[in-house]
VOKOL-893391 format. One record per residue (C-alpha): residue number from 0; x, y, z. Coordinates in Angstrom, 1 decimal, always signed. Example, Ala and Ser with C-alpha at 12.3 -4.5 7.8 and 13.67 -1.06 7.14 Angstrom:
2
PT  num      xx      yy      zz
PT    0   +12.3    -4.5    +7.8
PT    1   +13.7    -1.1    +7.1
REM end
This chain:
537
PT  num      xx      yy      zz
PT    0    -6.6   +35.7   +24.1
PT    1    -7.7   +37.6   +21.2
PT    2    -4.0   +39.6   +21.3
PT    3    -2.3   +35.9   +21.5
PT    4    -4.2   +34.9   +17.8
PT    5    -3.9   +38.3   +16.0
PT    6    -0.4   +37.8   +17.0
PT    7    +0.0   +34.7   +15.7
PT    8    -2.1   +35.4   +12.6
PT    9    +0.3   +38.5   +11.9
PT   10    +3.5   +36.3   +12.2
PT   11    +1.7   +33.4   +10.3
PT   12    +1.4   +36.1    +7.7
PT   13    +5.2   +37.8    +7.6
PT   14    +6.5   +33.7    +7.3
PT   15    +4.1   +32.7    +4.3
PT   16    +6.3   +35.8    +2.4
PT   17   +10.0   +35.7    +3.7
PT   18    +9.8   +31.9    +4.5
PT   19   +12.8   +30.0    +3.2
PT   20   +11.8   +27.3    +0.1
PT   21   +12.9   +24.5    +2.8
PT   22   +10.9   +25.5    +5.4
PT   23    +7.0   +25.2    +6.3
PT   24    +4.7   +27.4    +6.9
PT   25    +3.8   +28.4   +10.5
PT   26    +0.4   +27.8    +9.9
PT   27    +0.9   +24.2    +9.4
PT   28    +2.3   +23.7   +12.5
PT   29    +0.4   +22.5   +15.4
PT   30    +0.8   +24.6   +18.3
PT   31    +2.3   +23.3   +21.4
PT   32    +0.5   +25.7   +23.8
PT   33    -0.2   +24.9   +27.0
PT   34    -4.2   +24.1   +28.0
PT   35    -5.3   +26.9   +30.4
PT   36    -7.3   +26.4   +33.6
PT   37   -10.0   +28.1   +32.4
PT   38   -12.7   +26.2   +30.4
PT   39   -13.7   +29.0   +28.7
PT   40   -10.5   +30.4   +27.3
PT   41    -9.8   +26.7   +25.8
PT   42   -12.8   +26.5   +23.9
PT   43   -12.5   +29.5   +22.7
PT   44    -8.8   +28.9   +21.1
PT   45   -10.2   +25.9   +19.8
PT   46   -13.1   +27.4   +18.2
PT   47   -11.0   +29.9   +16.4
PT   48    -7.7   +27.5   +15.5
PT   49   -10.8   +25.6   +13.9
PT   50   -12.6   +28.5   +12.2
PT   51   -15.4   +27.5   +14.0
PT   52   -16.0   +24.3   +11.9
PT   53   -19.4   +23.0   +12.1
PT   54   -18.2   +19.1   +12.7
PT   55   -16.3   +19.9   +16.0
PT   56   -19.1   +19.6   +18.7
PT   57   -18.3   +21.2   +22.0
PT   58   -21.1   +19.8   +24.5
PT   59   -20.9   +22.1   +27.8
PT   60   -22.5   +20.7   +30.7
PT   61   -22.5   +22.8   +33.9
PT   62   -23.9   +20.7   +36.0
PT   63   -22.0   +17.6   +35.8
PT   64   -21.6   +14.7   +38.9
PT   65   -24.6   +16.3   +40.7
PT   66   -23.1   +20.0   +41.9
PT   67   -22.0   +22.7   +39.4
PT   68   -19.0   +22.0   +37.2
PT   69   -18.2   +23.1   +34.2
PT   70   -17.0   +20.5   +32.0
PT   71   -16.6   +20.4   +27.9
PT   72   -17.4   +17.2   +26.0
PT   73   -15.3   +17.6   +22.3
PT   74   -14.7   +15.6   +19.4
PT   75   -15.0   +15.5   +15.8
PT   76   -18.5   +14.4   +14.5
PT   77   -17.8   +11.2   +11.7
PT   78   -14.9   +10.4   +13.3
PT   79   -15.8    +9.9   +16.7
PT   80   -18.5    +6.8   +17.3
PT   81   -21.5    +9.1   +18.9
PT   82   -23.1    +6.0   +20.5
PT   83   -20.1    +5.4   +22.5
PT   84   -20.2    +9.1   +23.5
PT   85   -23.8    +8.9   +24.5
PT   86   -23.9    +5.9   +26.3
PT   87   -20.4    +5.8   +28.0
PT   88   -19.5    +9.4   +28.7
PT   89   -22.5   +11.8   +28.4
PT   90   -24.7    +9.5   +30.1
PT   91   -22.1    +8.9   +33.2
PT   92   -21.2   +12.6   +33.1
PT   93   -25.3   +13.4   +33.8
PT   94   -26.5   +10.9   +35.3
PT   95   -23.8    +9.4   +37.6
PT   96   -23.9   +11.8   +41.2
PT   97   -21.0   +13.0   +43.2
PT   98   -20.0   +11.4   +46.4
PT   99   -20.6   +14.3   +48.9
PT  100   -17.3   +15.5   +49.7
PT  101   -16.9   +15.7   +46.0
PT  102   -18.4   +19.3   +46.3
PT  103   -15.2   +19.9   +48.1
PT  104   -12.8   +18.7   +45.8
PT  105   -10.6   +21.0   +43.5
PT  106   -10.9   +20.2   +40.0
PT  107    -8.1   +18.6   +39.5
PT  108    -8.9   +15.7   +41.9
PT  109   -12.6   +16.1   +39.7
PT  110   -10.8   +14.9   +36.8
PT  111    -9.0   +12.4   +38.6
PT  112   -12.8   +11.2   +39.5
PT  113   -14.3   +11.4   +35.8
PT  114   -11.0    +9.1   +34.6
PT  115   -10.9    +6.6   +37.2
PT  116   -14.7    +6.0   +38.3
PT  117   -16.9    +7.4   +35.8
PT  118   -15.8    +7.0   +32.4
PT  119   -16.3    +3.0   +31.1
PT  120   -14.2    +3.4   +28.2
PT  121   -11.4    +1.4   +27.7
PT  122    -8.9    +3.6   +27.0
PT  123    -7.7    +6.7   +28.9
PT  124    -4.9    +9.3   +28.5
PT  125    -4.1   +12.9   +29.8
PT  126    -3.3   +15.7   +27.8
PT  127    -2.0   +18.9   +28.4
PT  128    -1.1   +21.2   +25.4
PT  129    -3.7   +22.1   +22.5
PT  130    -1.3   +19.7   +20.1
PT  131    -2.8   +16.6   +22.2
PT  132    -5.9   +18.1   +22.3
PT  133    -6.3   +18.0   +18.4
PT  134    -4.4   +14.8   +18.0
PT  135    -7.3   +13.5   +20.0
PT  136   -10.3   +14.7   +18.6
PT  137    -8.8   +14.3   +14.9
PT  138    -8.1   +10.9   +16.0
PT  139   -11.7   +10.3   +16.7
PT  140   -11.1   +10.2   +20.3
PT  141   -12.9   +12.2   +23.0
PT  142   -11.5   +14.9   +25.1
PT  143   -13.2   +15.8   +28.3
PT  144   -12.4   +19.5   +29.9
PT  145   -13.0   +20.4   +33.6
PT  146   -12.7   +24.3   +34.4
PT  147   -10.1   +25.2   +37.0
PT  148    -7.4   +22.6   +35.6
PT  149    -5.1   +23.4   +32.8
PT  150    -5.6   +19.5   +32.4
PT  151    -7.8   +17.0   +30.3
PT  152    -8.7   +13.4   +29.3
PT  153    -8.9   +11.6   +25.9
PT  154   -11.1    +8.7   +25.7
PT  155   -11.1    +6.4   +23.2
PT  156   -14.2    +6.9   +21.0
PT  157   -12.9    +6.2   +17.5
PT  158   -15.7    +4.8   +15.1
PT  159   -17.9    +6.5   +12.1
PT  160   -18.6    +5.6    +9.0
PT  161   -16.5    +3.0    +7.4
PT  162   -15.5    +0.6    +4.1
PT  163   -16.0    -3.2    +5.5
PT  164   -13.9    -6.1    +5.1
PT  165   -14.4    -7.0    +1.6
PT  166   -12.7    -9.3    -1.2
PT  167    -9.7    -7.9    -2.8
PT  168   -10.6    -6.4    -6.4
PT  169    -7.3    -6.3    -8.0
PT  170    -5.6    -9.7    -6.4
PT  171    -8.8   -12.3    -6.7
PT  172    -7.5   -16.1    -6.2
PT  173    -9.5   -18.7    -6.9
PT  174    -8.6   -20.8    -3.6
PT  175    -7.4   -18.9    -0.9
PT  176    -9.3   -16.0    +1.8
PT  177   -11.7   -13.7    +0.4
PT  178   -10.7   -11.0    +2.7
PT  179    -9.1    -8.0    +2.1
PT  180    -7.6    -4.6    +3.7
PT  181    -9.8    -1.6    +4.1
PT  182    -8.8    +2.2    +4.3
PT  183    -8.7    +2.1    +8.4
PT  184    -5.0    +1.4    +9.5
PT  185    -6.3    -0.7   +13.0
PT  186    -8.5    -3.4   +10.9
PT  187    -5.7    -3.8    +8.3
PT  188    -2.7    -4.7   +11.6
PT  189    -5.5    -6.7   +13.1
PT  190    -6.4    -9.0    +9.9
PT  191    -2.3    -9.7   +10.1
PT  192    -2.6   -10.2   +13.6
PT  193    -5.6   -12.8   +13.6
PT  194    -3.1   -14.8   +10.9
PT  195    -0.1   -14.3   +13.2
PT  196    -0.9   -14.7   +16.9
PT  197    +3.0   -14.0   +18.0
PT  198    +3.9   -11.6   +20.8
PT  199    +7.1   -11.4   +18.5
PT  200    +5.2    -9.4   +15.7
PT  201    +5.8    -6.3   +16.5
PT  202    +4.7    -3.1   +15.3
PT  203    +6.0    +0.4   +15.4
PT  204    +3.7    +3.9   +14.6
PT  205    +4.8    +6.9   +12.7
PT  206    +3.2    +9.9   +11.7
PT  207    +4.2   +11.2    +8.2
PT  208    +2.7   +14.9    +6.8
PT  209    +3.1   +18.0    +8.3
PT  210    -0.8   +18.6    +7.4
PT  211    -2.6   +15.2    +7.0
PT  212    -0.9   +13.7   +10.2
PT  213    -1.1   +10.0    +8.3
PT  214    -0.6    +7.4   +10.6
PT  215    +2.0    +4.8    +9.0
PT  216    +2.6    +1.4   +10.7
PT  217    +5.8    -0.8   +10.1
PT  218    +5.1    -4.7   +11.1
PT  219    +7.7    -7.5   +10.9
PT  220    +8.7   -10.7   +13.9
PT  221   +11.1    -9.7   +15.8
PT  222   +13.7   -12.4   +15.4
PT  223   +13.2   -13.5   +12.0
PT  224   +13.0   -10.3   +10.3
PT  225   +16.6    -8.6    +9.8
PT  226   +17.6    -5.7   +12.2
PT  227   +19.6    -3.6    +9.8
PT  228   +16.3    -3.8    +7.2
PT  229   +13.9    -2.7    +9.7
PT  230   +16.0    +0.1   +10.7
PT  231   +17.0    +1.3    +7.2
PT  232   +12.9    +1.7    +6.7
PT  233   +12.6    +3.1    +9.9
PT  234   +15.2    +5.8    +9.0
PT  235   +14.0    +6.1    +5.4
PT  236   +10.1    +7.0    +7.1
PT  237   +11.6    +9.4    +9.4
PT  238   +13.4   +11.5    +6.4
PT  239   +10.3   +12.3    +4.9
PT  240    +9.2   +15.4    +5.1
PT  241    +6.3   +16.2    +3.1
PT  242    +2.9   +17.9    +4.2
PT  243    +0.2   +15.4    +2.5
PT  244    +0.4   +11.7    +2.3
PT  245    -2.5   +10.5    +0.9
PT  246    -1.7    +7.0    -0.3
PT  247    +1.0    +4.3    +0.2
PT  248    +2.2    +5.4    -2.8
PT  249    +3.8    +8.5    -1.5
PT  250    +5.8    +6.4    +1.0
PT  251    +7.2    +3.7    -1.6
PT  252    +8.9    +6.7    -4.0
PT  253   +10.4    +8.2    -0.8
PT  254   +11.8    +5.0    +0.8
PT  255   +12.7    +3.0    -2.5
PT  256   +15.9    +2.2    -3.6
PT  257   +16.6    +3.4    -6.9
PT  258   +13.8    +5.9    -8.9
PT  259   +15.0    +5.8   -12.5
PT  260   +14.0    +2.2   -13.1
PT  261   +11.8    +0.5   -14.5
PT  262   +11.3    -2.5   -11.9
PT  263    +9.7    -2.2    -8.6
PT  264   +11.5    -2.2    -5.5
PT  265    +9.0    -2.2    -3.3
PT  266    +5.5    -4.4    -4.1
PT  267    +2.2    -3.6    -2.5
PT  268    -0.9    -6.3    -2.1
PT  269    -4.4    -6.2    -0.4
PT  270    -4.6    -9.3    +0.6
PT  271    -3.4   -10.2    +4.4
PT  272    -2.7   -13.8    +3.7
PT  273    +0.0   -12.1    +1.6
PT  274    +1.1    -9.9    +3.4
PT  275    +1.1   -12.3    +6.8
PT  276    +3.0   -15.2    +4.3
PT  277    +5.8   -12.2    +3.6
PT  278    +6.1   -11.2    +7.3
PT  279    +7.2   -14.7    +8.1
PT  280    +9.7   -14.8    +5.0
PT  281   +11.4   -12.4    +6.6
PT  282    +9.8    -9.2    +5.1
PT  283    +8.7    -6.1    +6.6
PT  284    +5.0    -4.8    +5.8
PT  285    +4.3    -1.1    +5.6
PT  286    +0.7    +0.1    +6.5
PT  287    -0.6    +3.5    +5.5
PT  288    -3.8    +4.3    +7.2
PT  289    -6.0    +5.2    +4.2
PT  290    -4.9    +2.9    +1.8
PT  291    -6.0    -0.9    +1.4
PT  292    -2.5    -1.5    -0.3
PT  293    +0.3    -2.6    +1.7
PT  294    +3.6    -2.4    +1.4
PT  295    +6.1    -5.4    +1.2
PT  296   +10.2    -4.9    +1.2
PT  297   +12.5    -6.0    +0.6
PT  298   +11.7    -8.0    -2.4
PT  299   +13.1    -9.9    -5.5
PT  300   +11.6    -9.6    -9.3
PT  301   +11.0   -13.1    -8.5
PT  302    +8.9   -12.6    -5.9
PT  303    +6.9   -10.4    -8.7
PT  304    +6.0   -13.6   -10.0
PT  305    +4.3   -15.6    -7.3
PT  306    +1.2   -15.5    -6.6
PT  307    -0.3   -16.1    -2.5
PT  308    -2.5   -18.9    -4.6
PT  309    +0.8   -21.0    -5.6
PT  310    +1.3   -21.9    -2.0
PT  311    -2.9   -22.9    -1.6
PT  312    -2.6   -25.5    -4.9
PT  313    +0.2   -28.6    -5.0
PT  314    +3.7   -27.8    -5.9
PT  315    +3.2   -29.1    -9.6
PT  316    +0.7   -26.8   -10.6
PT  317    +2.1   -23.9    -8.7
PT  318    +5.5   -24.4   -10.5
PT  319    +3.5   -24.6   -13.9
PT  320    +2.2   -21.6   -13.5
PT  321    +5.1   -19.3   -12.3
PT  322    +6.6   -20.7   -15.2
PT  323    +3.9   -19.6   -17.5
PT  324    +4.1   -15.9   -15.9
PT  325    +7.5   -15.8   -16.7
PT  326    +7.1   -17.1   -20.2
PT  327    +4.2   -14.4   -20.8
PT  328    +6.0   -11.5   -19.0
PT  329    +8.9   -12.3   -21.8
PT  330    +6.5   -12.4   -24.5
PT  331    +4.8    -9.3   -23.3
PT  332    +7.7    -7.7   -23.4
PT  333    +9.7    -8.9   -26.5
PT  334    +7.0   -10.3   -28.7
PT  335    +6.0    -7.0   -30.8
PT  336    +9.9    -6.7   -31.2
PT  337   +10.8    -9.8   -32.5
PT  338    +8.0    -9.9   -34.9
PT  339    +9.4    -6.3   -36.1
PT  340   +13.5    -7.9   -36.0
PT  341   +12.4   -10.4   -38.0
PT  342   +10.0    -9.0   -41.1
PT  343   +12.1    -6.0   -41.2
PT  344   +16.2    -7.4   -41.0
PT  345   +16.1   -11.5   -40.6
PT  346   +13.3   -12.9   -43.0
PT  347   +15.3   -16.0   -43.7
PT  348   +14.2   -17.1   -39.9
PT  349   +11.1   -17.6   -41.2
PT  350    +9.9   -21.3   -42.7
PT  351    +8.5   -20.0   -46.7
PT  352    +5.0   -20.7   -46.3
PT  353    +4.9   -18.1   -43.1
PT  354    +6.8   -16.0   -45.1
PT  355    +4.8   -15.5   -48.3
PT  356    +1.3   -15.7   -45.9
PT  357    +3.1   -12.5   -44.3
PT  358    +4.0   -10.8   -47.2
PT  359    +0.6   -11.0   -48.7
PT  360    -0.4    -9.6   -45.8
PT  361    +1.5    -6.6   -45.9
PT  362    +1.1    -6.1   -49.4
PT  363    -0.9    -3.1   -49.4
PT  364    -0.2    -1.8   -45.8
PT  365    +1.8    +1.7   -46.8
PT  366    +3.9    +1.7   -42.9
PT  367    +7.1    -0.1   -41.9
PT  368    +6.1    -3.2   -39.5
PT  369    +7.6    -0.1   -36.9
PT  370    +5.5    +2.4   -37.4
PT  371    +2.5    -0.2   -37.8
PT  372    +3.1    -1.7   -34.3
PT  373    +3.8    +1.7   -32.3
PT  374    +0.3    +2.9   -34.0
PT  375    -1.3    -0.8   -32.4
PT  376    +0.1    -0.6   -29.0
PT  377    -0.6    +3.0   -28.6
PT  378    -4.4    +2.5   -29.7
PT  379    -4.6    -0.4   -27.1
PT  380    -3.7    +1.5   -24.7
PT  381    -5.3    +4.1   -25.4
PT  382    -8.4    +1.8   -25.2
PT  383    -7.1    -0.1   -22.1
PT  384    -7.1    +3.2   -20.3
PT  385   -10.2    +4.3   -21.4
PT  386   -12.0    +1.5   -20.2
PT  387   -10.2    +1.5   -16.8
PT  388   -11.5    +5.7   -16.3
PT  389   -14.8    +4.8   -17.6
PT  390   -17.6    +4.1   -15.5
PT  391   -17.5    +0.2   -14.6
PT  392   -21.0    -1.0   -16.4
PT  393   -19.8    +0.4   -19.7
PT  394   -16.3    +0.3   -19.4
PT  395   -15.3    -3.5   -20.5
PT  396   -17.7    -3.2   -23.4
PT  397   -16.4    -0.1   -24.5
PT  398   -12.9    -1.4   -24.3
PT  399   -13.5    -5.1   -25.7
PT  400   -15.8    -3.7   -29.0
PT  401   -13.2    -0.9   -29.6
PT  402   -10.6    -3.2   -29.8
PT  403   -12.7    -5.5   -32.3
PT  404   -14.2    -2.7   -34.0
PT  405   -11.1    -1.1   -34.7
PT  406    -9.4    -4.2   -35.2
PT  407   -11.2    -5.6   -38.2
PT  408   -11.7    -1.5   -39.7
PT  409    -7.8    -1.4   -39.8
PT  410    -7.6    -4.6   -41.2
PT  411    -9.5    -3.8   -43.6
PT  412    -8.8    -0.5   -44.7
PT  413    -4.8    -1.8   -45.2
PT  414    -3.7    +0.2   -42.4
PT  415    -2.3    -2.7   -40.5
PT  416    -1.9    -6.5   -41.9
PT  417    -3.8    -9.4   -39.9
PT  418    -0.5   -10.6   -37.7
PT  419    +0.1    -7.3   -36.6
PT  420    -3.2    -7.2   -35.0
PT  421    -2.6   -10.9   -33.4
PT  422    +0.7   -10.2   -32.3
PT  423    -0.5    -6.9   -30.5
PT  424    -3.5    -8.9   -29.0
PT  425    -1.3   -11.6   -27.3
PT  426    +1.3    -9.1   -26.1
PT  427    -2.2    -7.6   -24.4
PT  428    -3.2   -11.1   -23.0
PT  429    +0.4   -11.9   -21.7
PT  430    +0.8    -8.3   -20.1
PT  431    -2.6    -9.4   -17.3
PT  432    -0.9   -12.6   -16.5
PT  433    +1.9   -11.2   -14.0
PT  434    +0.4   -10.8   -10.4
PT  435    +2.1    -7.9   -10.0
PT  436    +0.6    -4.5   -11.4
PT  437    +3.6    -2.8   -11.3
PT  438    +5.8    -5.9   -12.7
PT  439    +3.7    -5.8   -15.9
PT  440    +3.8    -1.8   -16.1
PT  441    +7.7    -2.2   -16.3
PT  442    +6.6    -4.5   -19.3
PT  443    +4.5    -2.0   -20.7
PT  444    +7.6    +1.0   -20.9
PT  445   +10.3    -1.5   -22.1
PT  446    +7.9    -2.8   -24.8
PT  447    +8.1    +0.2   -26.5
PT  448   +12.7    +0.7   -25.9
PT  449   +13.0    -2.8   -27.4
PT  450   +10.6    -1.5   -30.6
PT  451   +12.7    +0.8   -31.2
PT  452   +16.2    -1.5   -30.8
PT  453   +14.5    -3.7   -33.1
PT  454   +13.8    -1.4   -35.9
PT  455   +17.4    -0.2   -35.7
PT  456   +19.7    -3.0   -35.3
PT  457   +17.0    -6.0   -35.6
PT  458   +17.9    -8.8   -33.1
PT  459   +21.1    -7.5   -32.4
PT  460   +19.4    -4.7   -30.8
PT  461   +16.8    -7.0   -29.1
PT  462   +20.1    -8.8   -27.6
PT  463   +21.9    -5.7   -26.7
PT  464   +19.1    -4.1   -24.8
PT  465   +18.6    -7.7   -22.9
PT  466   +21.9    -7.4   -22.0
PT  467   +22.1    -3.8   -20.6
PT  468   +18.5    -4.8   -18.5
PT  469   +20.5    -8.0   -17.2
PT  470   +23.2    -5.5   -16.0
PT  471   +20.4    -2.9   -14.6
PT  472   +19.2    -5.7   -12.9
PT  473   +22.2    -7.5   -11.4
PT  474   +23.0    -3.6    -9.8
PT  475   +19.6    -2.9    -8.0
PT  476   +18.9    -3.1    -4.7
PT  477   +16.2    -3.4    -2.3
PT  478   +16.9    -2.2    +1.0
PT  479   +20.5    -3.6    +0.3
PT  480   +19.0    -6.9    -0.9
PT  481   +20.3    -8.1    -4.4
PT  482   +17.5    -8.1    -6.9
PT  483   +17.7   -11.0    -8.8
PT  484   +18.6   -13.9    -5.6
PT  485   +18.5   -16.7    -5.2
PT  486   +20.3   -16.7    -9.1
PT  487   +22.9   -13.4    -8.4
PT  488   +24.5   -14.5    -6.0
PT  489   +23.3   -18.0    -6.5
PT  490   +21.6   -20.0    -3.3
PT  491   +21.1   -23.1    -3.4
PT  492   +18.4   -24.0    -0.6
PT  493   +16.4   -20.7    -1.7
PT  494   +15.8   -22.7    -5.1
PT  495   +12.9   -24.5    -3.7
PT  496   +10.8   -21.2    -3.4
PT  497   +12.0   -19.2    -6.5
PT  498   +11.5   -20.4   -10.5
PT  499    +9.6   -23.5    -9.2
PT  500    +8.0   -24.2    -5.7
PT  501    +8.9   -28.0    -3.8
PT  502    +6.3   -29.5    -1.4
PT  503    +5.9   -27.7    +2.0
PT  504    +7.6   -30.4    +3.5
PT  505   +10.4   -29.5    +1.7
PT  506   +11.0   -26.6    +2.1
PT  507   +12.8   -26.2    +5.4
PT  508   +14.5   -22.7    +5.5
PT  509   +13.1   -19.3    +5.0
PT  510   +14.8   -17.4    +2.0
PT  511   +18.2   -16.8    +3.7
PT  512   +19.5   -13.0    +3.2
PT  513   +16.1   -11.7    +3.5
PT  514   +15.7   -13.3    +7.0
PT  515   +19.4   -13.7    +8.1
PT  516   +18.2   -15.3   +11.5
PT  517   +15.9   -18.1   +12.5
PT  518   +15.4   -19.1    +9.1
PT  519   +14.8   -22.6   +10.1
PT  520   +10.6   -23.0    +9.4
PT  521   +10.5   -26.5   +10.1
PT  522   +12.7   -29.3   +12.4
PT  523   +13.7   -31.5    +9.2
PT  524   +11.8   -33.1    +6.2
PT  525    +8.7   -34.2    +6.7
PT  526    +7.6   -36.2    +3.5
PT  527    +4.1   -37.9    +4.0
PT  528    +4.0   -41.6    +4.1
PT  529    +1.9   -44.2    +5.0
PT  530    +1.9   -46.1    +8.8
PT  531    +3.5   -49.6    +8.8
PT  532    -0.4   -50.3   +10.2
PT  533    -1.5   -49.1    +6.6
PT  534    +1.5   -50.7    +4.8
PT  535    +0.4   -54.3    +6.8
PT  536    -3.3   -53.8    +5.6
REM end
């Protein structure tokens, strides 16, 4: 045994220096070797793959089911729930005696006893090669050893130490569920299944990183979902080959559609009634144990702009406000531009009185209106940044009395005029309005390209660069979905869910070519009146 590990340790050691640039190391690779029949020789291995870590507790008990048998209780102390270990294996293992032929029996059929009559665990599997045996125990499961059989059991065990179900912190509603995903993959598909109680959602496992082993679920209805979408992901997750994957936002740079843009082709939300809402549009949700963010594709930019709340208020309200989030995504983009177009190259836009109010104001400011908003929005974010890494009691304070402090000092050393300030503060304001994290980050980096159009070529610029984004735009793809429908390529019954949202009763189909089958949600129209009872009264 110790001639099979030096071995192994020596060839480990020749790949780590010839090994190709493409290839992994051997030492990453978990070994497929075969269990022996001897107990001793398997704890043993595992005790030296391990290093002989102090959180993988081997219990030996040699006098198990009443006669002497060696069996080997492992599994991996913080992942494995030590009270069901205690009360449903240790305590049947000792306590639980042997029929009396068992002293007869070879340990194979003694196995066979320990999974079928002993163990009151739910769930049961055999394994065979040292690769199952770790998957097991890093799993938080349970392996049980018997010596004389090159076989063992994994029982489910999984528990330890673990975030709760809390309310999301970055998606916070103010009608609507005040639950939100956790780090543990199995909580997160069952807060989707308590919404969804179909057979037909369906959910398929794979394990991404060659060293983390980081369980990745895919969930969509089978039968509204398309089949050509779920298999593209599913081929785009088995390409990866990576040895770490530590967040969900390894997967969505591997899997998306385009990488220099801009624009999110993938969004991500921690909140199941979000993510169960997409699943029945059509979509397919990507869980990465770990991670309370979850995946959603394919999507549209306007899908950036709704919010899970818009479907919780009536439909008047809910199309006011998308409206407003487009309005301030536009301004939080463009506004710092136009006001630099305009005082720099197209004054006579301006009514007089404005005009001479913003001249005095710049009066003794020594910087082009350029140079004065680049310094602004660099120094808010620079202060937005800072008060997101600082610690959270001290953090908004620092950020809000920076800003004022440094605000008003500016204004009045002559650095920056008065409007400059304003202008940079509502750009700020607008940029928090867009659900979407990532859809008001793209606003953040194309802030600063259509600064520098304006200061160029004034509004020309500003126009030019709107144009070339419209064309970006028009030519990306999610998972071979056209970004900007239901408007490119224009659909007509998906105009009740996109700029503005109709009643629920209204809104009969699911978006078409993101479903492409059974998009019917509801029989026909079914607009609320009163009975002819109520009518007569």
């Amino acid at each position: 045994m110790r001639s099979f590990f030096k071995s192994k340790q020596d060839s480990s050691g020749d790949s780590n220096q010839n090994h190709d640039k493409n290839e992994q190391p051997s030492e990453f690779n978990m070994p497929e070797t075969p269990l022996s029949k001897y107990l001793d020789v398997n704890v043993q291995m595992i005790k030296e793959m391990t290093g002989d870590s102090s959180d993988i507790i081997i219990r030996r008990l040699d006098q198990a089911l009443g006669k002497p048998v060696h069996v080997a209780v492992i599994y991996t102390d913080g992942l494995a729930d030590e009270q069901i270990i205690n009360n449903s294996i240790l305590k049947s293992l000792t306590q639980i005696q042997a029929d009396e032929d068992c002293s007869l029996d070879p340990p194979k059929q003694i196995l066979g006893w320990i999974k079928h009559r002993f163990l009151a665990i739910g769930q049961v599997t055999d394994i065979d090669t040292m690769k199952k045996l770790f998957d097991a125990i890093l799993a938080g499961n349970t392996v049980i050893l018997v010596d004389g059989t090159a076989k063992g059991i994994s029982a489910s065990s999984a528990g330890g130490e673990q975030r709760g179900v809390d309310e999301p912190q970055s998606q916070t509603v103010i009608r609507g569920p005040r639950e939100g995903f956790t780090e543990n993959l199995r909580i997160n598909t069952s807060l989707i299944r308590r919404k969804i109680k179909n057979p037909n959602l369906w959910i398929v496992d794979r394990t991404i990183g060659r060293v983390t082993q980081t369980d990745v679920a895919v969930m969509y209805i089978h039968g509204i979902a398309s089949d050509n979408v779920v298999q593209e992901i599913l081929r785009r997750l088995d390409r990866i080959d990576i040895d770490s994957v530590l967040e969900s936002g390894y997967i969505e740079e591997f899997i998306q559609d385009a990488t220099f843009t801009p624009f999110p082709t993938l969004t991500n939300s921690e909140r199941p009634d979000a993510i169960a809402g997409a699943i029945l549009e059509g979509k397919v949700a990507i869980l990465v144990d770990g991670s309370p963010f979850v995946l959603i594709a394919p999507i549209t930019i306007f899908k950036l702009f709704q919010s899970s709340e818009d479907y919780y208020q009536k439909f008047d309200i809910a199309t006011f406000l998308r409206l407003m989030r487009i309005i301030a995504f536009v301004f939080s983009m463009l506004l710092p531009s136009m006001y630099i177009a305009i005082t720099t190259f197209h004054q006579q836009m301006l009514p007089t009185t404005l005009l001479i109010s913003l001249a005095a104001q710049r009066e003794g400011v020594p910087f082009p209106a350029f140079v004065e908003a680049l310094a602004m929005e660099i120094t808010f974010e620079v202060l937005r940044e800072a008060g997101v890494r600082m610690p959270r009691a001290i953090g908004s304070a620092i950020s809000i009395v920076g800003a004022l402090v440094l605000g008003q000092a500016a204004v009045q050393a002559g650095l920056v005029s008065a409007a400059m300030v304003i202008i940079v503060a509502f750009t700020a304001i607008a940029g928090f309005v867009a659900p979407s994290v990532s859809l008001s980050n793209s606003a953040r980096l194309l802030r600063f390209g259509f600064m520098l159009l304006a200061a160029t070529l004034g509004l020309f610029g500003i126009i030019a660069g709107l144009m070339a984004m419209l064309i970006h735009l028009a030519g990306l793809r999610s998972f071979g979905i056209p970004y900007l429908i239901p408007l490119a390529p224009f659909t007509t019954s998906d105009q009740k869910d996109s700029l503005v949202r109709v009643p629920w009763w209204a809104m009969i189909k699911r978006p078409t070519l993101i479903s492409q089958k059974n998009v019917k949600r509801q029989k026909s129209i079914q607009k609320p009146s009163p009975s002819k009872d109520e009518q007569e009264q």
